[in-house]
N, C-alpha and C positions, 0 to 999 in steps of 0.2 A: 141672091145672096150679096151679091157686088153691093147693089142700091140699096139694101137693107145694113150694108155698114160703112155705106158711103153716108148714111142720114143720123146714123148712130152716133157718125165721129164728128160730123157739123153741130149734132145735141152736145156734144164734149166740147168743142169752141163755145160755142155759145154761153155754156152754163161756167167755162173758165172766164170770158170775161166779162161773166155779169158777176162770177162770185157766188154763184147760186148755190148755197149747201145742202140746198133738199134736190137740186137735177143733176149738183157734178158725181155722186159716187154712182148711183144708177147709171150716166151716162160711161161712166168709165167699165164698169162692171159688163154693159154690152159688148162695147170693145172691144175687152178682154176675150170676151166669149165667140166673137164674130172674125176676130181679125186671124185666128190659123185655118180659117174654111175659102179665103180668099185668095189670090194670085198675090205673089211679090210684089206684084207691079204696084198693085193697087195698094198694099202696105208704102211703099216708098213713094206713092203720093202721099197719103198718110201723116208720111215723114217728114215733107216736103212744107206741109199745111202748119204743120207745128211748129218747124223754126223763129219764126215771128217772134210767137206767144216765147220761148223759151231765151229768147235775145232780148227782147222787151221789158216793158214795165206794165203792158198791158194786162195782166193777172196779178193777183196776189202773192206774195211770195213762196205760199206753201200750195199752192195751186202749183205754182212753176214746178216744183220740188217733185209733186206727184205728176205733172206730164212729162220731166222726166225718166220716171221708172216708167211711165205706159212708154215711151219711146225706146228705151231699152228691152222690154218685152218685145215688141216687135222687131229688135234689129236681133234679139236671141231665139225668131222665129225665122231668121234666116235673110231680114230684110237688108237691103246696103244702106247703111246711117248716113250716106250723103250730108251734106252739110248740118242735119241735127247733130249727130256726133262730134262734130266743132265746137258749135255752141254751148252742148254741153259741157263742156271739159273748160267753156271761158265764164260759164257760169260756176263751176264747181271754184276755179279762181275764184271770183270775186265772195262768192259764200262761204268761200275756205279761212277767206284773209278773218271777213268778220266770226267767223266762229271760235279764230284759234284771240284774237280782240275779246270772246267771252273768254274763256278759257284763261286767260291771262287777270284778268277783273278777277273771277271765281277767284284765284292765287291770292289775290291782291285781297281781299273780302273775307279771307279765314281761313283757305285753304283747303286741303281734302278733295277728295275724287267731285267732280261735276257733274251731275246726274244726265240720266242717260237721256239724251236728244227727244225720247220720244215720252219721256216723262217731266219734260219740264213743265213748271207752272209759274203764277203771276209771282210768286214768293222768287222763285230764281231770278227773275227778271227785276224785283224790286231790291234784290241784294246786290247785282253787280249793280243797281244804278247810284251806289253808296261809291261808286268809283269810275261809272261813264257819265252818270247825269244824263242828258238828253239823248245820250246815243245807246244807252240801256234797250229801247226796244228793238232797234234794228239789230242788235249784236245777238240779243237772246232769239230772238226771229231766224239767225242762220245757224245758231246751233240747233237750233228746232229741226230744222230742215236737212241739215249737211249729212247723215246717215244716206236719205234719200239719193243726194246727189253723186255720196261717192257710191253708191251702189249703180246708179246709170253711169257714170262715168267709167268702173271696172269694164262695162258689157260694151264701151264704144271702145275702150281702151285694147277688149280683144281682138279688134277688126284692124287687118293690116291698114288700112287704106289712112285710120284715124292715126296708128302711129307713125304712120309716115309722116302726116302732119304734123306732130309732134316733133318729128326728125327736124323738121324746117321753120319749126318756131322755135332756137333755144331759149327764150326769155321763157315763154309760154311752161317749156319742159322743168325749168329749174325750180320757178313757182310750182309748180303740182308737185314736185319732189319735196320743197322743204314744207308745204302742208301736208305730205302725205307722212313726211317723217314728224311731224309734229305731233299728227293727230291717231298716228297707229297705236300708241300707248293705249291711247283710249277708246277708240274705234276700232275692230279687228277688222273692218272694210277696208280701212286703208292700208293693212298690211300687204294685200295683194294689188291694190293701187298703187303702191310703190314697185310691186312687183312686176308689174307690167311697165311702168314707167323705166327701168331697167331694162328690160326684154328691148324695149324699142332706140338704148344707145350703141348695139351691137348687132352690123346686118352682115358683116364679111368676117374673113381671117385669113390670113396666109400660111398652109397646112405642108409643112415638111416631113416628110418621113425617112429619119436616120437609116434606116437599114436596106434602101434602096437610091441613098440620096435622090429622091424625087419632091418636088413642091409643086402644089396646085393651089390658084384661090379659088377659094369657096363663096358661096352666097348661102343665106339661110334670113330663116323668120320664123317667130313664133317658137322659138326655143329660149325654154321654162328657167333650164337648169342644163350644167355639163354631163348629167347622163344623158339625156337627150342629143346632146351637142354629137358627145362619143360613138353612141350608137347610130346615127343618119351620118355620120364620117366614115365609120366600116363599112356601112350599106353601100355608099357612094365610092368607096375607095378598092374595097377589097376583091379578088376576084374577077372572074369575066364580065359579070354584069356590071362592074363599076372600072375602076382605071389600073385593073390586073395588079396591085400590091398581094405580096403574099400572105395566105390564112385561111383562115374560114372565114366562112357571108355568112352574117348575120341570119337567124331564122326570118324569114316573112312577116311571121307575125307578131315577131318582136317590132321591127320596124312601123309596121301597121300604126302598132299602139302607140307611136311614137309621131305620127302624124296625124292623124284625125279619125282615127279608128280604136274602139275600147278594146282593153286588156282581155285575149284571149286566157280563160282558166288553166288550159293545159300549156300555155307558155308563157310563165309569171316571170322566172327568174332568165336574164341578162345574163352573159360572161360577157367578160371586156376583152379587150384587144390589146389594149396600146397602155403604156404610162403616159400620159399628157405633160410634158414639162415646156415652162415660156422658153424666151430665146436667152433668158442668163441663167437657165438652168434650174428654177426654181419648177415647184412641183403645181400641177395645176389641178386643183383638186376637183373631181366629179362633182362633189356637192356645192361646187362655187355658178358661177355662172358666166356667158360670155364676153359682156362687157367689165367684166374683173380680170379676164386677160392681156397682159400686159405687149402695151405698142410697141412698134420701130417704124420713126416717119409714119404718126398715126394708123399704122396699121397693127391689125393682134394677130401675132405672130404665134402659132405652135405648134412643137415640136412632138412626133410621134417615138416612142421610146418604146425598147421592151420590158414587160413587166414584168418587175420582178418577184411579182408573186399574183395567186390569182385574184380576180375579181369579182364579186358581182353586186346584182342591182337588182329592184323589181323594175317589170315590165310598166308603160304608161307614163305619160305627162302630165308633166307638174300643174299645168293649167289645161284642165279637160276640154275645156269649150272655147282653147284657141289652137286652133290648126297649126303645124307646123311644118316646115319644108327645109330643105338643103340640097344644094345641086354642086357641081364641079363647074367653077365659070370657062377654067384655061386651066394650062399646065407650062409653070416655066419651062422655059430654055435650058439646058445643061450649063450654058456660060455663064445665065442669071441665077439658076441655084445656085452655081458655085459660088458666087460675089454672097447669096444668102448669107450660106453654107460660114462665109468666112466671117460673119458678126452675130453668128450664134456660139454660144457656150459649148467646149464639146462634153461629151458624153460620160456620167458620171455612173458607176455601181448604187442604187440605189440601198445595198443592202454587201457588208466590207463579205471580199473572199474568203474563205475558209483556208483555200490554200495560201494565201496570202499571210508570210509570215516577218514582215515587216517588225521589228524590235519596238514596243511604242516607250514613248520617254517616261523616264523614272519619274517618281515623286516627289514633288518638293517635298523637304522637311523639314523643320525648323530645327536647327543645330542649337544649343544652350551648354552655352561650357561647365564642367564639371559633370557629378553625379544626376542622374534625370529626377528631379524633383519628386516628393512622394505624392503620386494622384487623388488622395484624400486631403490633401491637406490644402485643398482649394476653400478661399474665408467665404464666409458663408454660408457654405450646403455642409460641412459634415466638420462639426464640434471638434479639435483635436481629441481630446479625451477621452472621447469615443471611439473616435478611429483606434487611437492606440490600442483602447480596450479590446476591441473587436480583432488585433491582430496578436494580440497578447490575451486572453482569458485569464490565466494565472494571475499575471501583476494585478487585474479587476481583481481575483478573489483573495489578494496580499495585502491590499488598501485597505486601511481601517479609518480614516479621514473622510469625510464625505467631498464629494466629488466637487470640482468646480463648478460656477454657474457657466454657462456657452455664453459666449459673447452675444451681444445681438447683432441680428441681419443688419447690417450696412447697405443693403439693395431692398429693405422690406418695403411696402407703400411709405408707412411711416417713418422710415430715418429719407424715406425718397421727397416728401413731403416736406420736414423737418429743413432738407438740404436746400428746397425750391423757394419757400418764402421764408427763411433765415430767422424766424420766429422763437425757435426753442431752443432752451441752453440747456443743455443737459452735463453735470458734473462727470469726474473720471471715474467717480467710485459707481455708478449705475447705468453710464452711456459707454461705450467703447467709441474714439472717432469715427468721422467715414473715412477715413485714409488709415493705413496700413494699424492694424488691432496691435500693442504692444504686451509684454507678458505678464503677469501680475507680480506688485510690488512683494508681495509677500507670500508666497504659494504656502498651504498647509504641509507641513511636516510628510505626512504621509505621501503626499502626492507628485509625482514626477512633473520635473518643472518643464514647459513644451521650451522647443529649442528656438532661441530666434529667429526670425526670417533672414534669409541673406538679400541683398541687396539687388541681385542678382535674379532672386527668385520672385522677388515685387517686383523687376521689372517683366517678368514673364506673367506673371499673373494675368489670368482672361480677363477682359474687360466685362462688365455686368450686360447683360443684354436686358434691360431696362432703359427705353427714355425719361430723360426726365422733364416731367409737364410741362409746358410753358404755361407763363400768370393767364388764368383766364380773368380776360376782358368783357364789358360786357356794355353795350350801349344802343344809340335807337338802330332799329328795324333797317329805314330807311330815311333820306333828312329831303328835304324840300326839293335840294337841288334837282335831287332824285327823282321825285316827281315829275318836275317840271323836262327833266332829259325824255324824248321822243322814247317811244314802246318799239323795240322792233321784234315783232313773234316769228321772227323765221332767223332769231339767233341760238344756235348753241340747241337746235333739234336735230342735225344731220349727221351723216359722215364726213364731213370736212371736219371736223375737229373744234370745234365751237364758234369757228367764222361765218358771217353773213355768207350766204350764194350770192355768188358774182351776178350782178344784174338786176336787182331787187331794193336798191337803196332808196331809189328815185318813186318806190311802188308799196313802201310800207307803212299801216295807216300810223298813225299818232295820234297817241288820247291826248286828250287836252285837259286838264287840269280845270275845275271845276269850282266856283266860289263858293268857299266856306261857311255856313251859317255859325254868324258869332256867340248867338248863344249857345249851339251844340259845342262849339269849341268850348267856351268858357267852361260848360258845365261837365264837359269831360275834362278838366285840367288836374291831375292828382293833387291831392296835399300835400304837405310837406316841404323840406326844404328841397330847391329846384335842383337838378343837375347841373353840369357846365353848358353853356350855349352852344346850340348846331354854330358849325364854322358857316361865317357869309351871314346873310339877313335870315334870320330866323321867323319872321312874320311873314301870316299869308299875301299879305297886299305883296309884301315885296319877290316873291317867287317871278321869275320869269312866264310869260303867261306864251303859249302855243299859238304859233303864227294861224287866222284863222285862214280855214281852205280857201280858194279861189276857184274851184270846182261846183258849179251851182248845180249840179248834178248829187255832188257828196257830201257828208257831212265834215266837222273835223276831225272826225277818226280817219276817215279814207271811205266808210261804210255809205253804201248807197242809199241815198235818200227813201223814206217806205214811199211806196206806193199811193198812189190816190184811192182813198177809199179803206186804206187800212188805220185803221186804231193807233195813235200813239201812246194811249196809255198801256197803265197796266193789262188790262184785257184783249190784250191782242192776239190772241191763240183763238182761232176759229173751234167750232164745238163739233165738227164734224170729222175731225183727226182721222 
């Protein structure tokens, strides 16, 4: 069996770097079928044989993409990804940058969702190139592909040994961050590629528990989410078998499922233990996770609290097919907790005493001198006349006059409108001002004259909770300059708040601005009379033009040069997808 997929997986090199479309799926398909009959061993040569082809340029690019996922089968057959799970994660970079380079074009080209990776065709590829030009096929080439990659790179991402390395690349971690936040809108692969990428900024914490003042740090890995976190914390903590805190131990096989073993039926539901709050007292919630717990002298500090009401959870982790562990490294000192002890927050009622009968402060209220104005008689919503009517029926059935007309709304769209572009003049005898409604010069005979406002009372008056518009403006899209400023796609996708990630200025590609065909310009120029001029040179000659690369490796996007043997036209999607 061994030689029988030792010759299997040489027909699989082989047919990758001739390109072969009729021997590589048959060869992989062996593989597939051969490689769980055989010894780890012989998988992680395997593994071993592959790195080359997946660091290289030796294969084509959607060749590389598929000995990917075969190398992630094998490491989710139990194999150690040794240095292929590197590779992959430096390739998943470089296919990430150019994908999220399509994705941006797409934008740029009309807009609307970007079809799915594994449906693209020569039409997608000849639409961004109305905006990469010569880099159109390598860019639509990594969106092809990039599904593939983040799906191997999830399966290397769940193996400790890969996020370690991760630990000790931070350039490496920040880049896979802001493509994975870029591209999870669109991809739900990268939702849990982000996920793991998280998992691996948080491997300790320093675990105090108020009701015994004790602190020990902790070690762990492979934790998903703070249910997880909470429950391998009681396991380890609570009891004889962990560091004698008092309670109850966790069942067995709660914790099981909490480490690498599946969710017993008859023990689904979790109770908690503790309230988790950081060191200033803030609440740390279960459903967050461990690198969202907040340092001191980079360390994540938290504090065991009692809770104050129950809790629970289901049983199993958040990530099935990554193991997870927590152990007790040490236990301070008494003299070192205490120094903790003295720059944590202390201890707060989650939820106020009952018997606590503390006076709480009165209510502001707004004092207005004199009699309290009548609550109907706010301009706008309720007609004096009506009001009256409504508190008077009689005087209504006394009235032999016809009623007055209501003022109009001062707050409607239309006097809102009226007010914003100062366009309409409306007389006294059919418009009421927008400032304070005055009474009529003549009221009819019959009818009770409303009483004037006091001055007093306009200034109490609510303010309209209405904005009012600002002038809509309206001008070009984007103007040359525009163009010509550097593309950076890892801005304003992340949690940082719409700043670059620190470390990535020096690594982001740049389209380059592309010359314009004079006749397509001329013959899309509208009629009529022109606008105002873009500010600056308004001609293409004069645009700043994109310093070209210096990289004879890359183009000038950043995007690596295709391969030898690959298609730069349109037709560059192999037929055997």
């Amino acid at each position: 069996m061994v030689d029988e997929f030792r010759a299997a997986f040489q027909e699989l090199i082989d047919a990758s770097v001739a390109t072969d479309p009729q021997q590589f799926p048959p060869a992989v398909h062996k593989v597939y079928l051969l490689a769980s009959q055989i010894p780890a061993s012989e998988r992680e040569l395997a593994l071993e044989a592959l790195t080359p082809l997946l660091s290289g340029d030796h294969a084509a690019p959607g060749i590389i993409a598929d000995l990917s996922v075969v190398a992630g089968a094998l490491v989710e057959m139990g194999t150690d990804p040794g240095p292929a799970g590197v590779e992959i994660l430096h390739r998943l970079r470089t296919m990430g940058k150019g994908a999220i380079v399509f994705v941006r074009a797409w934008e740029r080209t009309g807009g609307g969702t970007p079809p799915d990776p594994d449906a693209v065709t020569a039409d997608a590829e000849a639409r961004v190139a109305a905006d990469l030009g010569p880099d159109a096929p390598a860019a639509t080439m990594c969106w092809w592909t990039i599904r593939r990659h983040g799906l191997a790179a999830r399966t290397m991402l769940s193996e400790s040994s890969v996020r370690a390395h991760i630990r000790r690349d931070p350039s490496l971690h920040a880049e896979l961050v802001a493509i994975a936040n870029q591209l999870s809108d669109l991809l739900t692969e990268f939702d849990e590629v982000r996920a793991l990428l998280r998992m691996a900024e948080a491997t300790s914490a320093l675990v105090m528990d108020r009701a015994s003042t004790r602190a020990f740090r902790v070690l762990f890995d492979g934790i998903g989410d703070n249910f997880q976190l909470h429950t391998l914390l009681a396991d380890a903590l609570i009891g004889p078998g962990g560091q004698g805190l008092s309670g109850e131990a966790p069942d067995p096989r709660w914790t099981a499922s909490f480490r690498d073993g599946p969710v017993d039926p008859t023990a689904q539901t979790v109770w908690g233990w503790w309230n988790m709050v950081a060191h200033d007292g803030s609440w740390v919630w279960n459903e967050g996770v461990p690198a969202e717990i907040p340092t001191v002298d980079g360390e994540h500090v938290l504090v065991l609290d009692e809770q104050p009401y129950p809790r629970s959870w289901n049983a199993g982790r958040r990530h099935m097919h990554v193991r997870g562990w927590l152990e007790v490294e040490s236990e301070l000192s008494r003299e070192e907790a205490e120094l903790w002890w003295k720059r944590v927050a202390p201890a707060e009622p989650a939820i106020p005493d009952p018997e606590d009968h503390t006076p709480l402060p009165e209510p502001v209220v707004l004092q207005t001198p004199g009699p309290a104005p009548d609550a109907q008689r706010v301009r706008g919503f309720v007609p004096e006349a009506k009001a009256q009517a409504a508190q008077d029926p009689q005087s209504e059935s006394e009235a032999t006059g016809p009623a007055p007309a209501a003022a109009p709304n001062p707050f409607s769209p239309d006097a809102v409108s009226s007010a914003t572009a100062g366009s309409v003049q409306a007389s006294a005898e059919d418009q009421a001002p927008l400032q304070t409604p005055q009474p009529p010069l003549e009221p009819p005979a019959a009818e009770q004259t409303p009483e004037p406002e006091r001055a007093e009372d306009a200034q109490l008056q609510p303010e309209p909770d209405i904005a009012v518009p600002a002038p809509v403006t309206t001008g070009p899209e984007f103007t040359f300059e525009d163009r010509a400023r550097p593309q950076n796609p890892f801005e304003a996708a992340d949690d940082t708040g719409g700043q670059p990630v620190d470390g990535l200025t020096a690594q982001i590609p740049v389209v380059a601005d592309t010359e314009p065909d004079p006749d397509t310009e001329e013959a899309e120029e509208p009629e009529g009379p022109k606008g105002p001029a873009l500010e600056g040179p308004g001609a293409h000659e004069a645009a700043p033009q994109a310093t070209p690369a210096t990289n004879p490796n890359t183009t000038s996007t950043g995007l690596p040069r295709m391969p030898r043997g690959v298609s730069q036209s349109s037709a560059w999607g192999p037929t055997w997808r």
